[in-house]
Residue, then its C-alpha position, 0 to 999 in steps of 0.5 A: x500500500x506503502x509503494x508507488x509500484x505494483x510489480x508481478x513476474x512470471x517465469x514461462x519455461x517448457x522444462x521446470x527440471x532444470x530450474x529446479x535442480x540447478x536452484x536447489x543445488x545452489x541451496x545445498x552450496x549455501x547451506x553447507x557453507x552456513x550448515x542449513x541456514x536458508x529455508x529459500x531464496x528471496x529477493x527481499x530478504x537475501x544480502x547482496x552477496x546471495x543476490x548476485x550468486x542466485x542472478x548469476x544462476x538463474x540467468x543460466x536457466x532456460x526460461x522466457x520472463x514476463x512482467x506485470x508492472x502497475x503505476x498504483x497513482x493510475x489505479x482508482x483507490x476503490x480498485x486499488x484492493x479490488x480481486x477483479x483488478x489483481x485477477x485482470x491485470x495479472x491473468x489476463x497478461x500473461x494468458x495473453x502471453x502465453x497464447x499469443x506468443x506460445x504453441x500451448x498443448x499442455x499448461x501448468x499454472x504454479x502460483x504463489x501462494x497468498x489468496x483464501x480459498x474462495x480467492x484461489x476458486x475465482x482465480x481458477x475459474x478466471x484463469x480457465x475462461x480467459x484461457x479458453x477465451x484467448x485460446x479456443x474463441x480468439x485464436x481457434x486452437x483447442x483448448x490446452x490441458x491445464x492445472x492450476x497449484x497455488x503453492x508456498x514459495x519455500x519449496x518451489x524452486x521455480x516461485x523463488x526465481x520468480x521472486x528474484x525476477x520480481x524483486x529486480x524489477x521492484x528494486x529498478x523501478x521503486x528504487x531507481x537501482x538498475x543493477x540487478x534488472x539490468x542483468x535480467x533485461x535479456x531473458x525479458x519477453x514480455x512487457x505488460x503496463x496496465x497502467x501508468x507510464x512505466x520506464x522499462 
């Protein structure tokens, strides 16, 4: 509520192994030098000496990044806390994304974990209209495969990528600190300001 900036990423890769092996081997280093100190990367918490380690690992993986970025001072205060704001501007970018820019057969949809049960319900239902929208009626293919896991991020190798990808760019556009987004620039696909000038 505090911040200028509403920033969501997303990590599209076609093979989640290799994401998740080389992150967890990165952990295995960390915790046998600090004899098991770190449950998970984030961005927020981890000092600068872990952030660069993880970035130099993450910009070796496979992977195409997204982003959803927000100027909050375009949002209108009674949508700022709306549910339909948070499902539309981020499901509906990245289904678009994903269909527009990709040959989907079969899709898994990992999110982080913060919404109550209702919350993840509508987000599904959403999440399957858009796609069967932008998918079947739009584009005229058949409707993908699909699952959606709303999971904790402290066991999802591919989340806390996210999250690092997330906090480069919260960092660059928030705090004018350009260092870590700047190493992620090339792997970054997909630009999506919903509202707001956004200085990419």
């Amino acid at each position: 509520k505090a911040t200028e900036f509403f920033v969501v990423a997303y990590v599209i890769t076609s093979n989640h192994y290799p994401v998740e092996r080389d992150i967890l081997r990165l952990k295995k280093k960390f915790n046998t030098r600090w004899r098991g100190s770190i449950s998970e990367f984030k961005f927020r918490n981890d000092d600068d000496d872990t952030r660069d380690r993880v970035l130099s690992t993450i910009l070796d993986l496979d992977f195409d990044l997204g982003y959803v970025v927000i100027r909050k001072s375009y949002v209108v205060d009674r949508l700022r806390t709306a549910p339909l704001l948070y499902r539309y501007s981020v499901v509906n970018n990245i289904i678009t994304d994903l269909v527009n820019g990709y040959d989907v057969k079969d899709l898994t949809v990992t999110v982080d974990k913060s919404l109550p049960r209702a919350g993840i319900d509508e987000f599904n239902r959403y999440l399957a209209d858009k796609l069967s929208w932008r998918q079947v009626v739009e584009k005229g293919d058949d409707m993908p495969t699909f699952r959606v896991y709303h999971l904790q991020s402290e066991g999802q190798p591919g989340l806390q990528v996210a999250d690092y990808c997330a906090g480069a760019a919260f960092s660059y556009f928030e705090r004018a600190n350009p260092v870590f987004y700047d190493l992620l620039r090339p792997k970054v696909k997909f630009r999506n300001p919903s509202w707001g000038n956004i200085p990419w």
